[in-house]
N, CA, C and O atoms as a GROMACS GRO file, in nm:
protein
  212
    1UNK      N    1   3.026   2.055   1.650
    1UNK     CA    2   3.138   2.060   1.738
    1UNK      C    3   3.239   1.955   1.695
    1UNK      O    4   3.214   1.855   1.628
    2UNK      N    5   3.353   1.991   1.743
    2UNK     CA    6   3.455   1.887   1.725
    2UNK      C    7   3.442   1.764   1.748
    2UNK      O    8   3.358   1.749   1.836
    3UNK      N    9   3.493   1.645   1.705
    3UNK     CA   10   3.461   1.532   1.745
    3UNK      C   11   3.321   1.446   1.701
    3UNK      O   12   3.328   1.336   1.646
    4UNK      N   13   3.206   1.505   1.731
    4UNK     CA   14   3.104   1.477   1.672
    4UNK      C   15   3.012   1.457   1.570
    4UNK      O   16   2.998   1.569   1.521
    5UNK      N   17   2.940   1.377   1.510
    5UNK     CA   18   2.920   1.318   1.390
    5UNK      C   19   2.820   1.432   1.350
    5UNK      O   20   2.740   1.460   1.440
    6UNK      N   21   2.808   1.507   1.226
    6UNK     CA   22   2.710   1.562   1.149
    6UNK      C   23   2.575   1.552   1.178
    6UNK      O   24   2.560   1.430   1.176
    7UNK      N   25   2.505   1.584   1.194
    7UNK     CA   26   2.375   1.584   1.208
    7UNK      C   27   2.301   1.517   1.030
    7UNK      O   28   2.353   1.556   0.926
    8UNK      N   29   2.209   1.441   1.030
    8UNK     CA   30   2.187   1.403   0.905
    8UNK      C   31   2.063   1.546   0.831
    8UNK      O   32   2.005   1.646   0.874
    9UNK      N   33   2.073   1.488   0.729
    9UNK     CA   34   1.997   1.653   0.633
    9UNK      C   35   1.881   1.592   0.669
    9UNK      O   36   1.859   1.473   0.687
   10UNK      N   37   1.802   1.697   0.679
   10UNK     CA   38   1.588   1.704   0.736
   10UNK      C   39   1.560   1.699   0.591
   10UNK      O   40   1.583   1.777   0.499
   11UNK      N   41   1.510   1.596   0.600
   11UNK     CA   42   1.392   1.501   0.475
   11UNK      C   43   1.330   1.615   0.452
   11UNK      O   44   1.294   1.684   0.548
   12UNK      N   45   1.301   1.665   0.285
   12UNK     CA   46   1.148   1.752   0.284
   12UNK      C   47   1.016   1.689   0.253
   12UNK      O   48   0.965   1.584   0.211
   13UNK      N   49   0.985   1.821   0.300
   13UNK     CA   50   0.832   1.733   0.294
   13UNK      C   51   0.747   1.746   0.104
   13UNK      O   52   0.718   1.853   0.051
   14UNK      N   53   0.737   1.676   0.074
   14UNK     CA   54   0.680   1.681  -0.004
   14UNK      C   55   0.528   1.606  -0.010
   14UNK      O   56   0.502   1.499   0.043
   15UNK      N   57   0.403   1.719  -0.117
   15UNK     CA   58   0.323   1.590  -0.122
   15UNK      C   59   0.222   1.704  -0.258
   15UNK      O   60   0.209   1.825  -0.275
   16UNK      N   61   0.197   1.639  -0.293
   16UNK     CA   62   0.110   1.629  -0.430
   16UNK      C   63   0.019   1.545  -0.423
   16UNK      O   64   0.034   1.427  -0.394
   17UNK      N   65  -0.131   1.624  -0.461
   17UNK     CA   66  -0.214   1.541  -0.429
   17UNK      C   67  -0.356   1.614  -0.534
   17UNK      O   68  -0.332   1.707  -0.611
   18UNK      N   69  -0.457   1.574  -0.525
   18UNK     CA   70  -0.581   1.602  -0.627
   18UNK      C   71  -0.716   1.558  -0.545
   18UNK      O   72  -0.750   1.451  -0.494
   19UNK      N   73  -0.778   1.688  -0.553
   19UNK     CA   74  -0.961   1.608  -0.466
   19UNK      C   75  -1.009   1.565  -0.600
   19UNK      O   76  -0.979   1.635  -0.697
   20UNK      N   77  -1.063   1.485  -0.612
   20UNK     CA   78  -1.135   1.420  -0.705
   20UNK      C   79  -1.289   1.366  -0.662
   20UNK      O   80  -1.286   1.291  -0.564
   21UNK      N   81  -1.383   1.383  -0.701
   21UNK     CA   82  -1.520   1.342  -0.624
   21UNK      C   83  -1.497   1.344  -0.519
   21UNK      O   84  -1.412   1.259  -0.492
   22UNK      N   85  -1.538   1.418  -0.412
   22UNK     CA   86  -1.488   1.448  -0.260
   22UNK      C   87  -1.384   1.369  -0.197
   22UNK      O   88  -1.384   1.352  -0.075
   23UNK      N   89  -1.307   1.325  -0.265
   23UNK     CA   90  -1.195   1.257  -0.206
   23UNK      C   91  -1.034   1.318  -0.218
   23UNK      O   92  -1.006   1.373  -0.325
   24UNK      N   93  -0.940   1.310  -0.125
   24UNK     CA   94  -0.795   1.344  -0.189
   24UNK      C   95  -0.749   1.220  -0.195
   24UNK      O   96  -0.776   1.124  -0.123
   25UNK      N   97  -0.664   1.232  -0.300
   25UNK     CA   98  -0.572   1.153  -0.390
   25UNK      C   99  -0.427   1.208  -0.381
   25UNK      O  100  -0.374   1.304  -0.436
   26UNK      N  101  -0.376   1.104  -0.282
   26UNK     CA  102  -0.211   1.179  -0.296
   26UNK      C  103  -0.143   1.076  -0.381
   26UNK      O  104  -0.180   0.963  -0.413
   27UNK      N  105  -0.065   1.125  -0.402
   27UNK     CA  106   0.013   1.091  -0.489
   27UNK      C  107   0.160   1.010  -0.429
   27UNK      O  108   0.197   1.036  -0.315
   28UNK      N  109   0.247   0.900  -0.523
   28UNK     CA  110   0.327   0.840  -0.453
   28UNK      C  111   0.430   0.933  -0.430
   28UNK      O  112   0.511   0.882  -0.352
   29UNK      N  113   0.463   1.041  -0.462
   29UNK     CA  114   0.573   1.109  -0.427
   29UNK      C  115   0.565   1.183  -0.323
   29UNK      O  116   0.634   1.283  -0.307
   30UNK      N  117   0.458   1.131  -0.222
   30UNK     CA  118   0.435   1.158  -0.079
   30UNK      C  119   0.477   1.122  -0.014
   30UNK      O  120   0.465   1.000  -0.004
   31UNK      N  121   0.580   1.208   0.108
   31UNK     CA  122   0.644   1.167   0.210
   31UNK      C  123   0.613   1.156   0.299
   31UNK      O  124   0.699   1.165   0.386
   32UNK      N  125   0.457   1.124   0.344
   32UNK     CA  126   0.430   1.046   0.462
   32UNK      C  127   0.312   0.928   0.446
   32UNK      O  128   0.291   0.866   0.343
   33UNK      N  129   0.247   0.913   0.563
   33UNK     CA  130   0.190   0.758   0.525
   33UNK      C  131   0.072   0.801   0.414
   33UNK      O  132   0.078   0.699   0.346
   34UNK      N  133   0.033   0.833   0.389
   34UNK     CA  134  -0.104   0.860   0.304
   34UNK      C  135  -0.030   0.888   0.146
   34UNK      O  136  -0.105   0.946   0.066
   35UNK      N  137   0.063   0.864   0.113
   35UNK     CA  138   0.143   0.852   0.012
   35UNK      C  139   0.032   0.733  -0.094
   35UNK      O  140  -0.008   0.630  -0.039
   36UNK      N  141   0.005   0.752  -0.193
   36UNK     CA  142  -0.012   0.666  -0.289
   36UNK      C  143  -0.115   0.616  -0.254
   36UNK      O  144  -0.120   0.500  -0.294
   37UNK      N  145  -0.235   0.655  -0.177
   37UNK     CA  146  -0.377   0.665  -0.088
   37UNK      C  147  -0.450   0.738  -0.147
   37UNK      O  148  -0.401   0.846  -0.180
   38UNK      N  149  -0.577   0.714  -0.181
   38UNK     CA  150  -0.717   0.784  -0.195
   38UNK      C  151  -0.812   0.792  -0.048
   38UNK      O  152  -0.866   0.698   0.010
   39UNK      N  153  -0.810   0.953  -0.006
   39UNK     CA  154  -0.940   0.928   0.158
   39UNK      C  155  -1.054   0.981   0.121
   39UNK      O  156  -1.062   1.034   0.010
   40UNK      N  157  -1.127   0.979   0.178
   40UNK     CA  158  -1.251   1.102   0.178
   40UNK      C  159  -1.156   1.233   0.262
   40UNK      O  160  -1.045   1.243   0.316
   41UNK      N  161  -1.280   1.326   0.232
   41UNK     CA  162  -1.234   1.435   0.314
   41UNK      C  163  -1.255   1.451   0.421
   41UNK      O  164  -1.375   1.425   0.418
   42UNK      N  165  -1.229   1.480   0.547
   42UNK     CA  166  -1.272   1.485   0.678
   42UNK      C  167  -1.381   1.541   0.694
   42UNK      O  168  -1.371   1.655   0.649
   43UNK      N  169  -1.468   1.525   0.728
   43UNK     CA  170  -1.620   1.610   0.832
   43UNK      C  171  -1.564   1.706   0.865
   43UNK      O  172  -1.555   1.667   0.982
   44UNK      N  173  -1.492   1.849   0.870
   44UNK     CA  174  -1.472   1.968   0.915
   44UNK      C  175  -1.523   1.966   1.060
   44UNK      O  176  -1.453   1.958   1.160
   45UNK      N  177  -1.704   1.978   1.054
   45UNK     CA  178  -1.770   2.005   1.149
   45UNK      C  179  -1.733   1.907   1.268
   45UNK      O  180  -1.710   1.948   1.382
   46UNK      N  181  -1.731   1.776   1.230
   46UNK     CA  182  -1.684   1.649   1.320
   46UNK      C  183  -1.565   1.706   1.402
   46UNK      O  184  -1.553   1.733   1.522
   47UNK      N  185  -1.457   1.715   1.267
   47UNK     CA  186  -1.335   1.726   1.333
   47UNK      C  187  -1.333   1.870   1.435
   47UNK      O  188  -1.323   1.851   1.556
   48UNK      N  189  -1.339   1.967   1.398
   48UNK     CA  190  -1.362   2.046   1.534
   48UNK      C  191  -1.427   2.013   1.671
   48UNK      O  192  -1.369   2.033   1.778
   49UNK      N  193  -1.534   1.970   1.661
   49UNK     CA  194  -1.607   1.923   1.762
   49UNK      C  195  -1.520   1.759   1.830
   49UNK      O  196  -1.565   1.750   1.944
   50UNK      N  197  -1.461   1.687   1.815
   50UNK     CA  198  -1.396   1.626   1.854
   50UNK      C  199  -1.254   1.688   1.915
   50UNK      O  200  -1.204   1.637   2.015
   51UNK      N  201  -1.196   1.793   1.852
   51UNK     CA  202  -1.086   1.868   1.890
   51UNK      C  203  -1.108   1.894   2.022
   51UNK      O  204  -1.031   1.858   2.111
   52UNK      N  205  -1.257   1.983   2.045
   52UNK     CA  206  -1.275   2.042   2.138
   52UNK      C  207  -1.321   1.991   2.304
   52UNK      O  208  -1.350   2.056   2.404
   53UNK      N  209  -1.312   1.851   2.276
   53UNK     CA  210  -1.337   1.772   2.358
   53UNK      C  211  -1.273   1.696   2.489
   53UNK      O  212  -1.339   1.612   2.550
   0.00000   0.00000   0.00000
């Protein structure tokens, strides 16, 4: 609208990453916190069962 400042452009998301021995490996050209981080993989089974709670 008239008068009003632009809205700024929506960041993409990017992320690149590799499991390596049950772990992911993202990579620094990750745009959120786990950027440039090695985790394990989540418990699947855990994580549902905590969801559901």
């Amino acid at each position: 609208m008239r008068g009003e400042a632009p809205l700024p452009a929506p960041v993409p998301f990017v992320c690149h990453s590799f499991v390596v021995d049950g772990r992911i490996q993202f990579l620094g050209d990750c745009t959120h916190e786990l950027a440039g981080q090695t985790v394990d993989i989540p418990d699947f089974d855990t994580v549902a069962l905590e969801d559901e709670a």
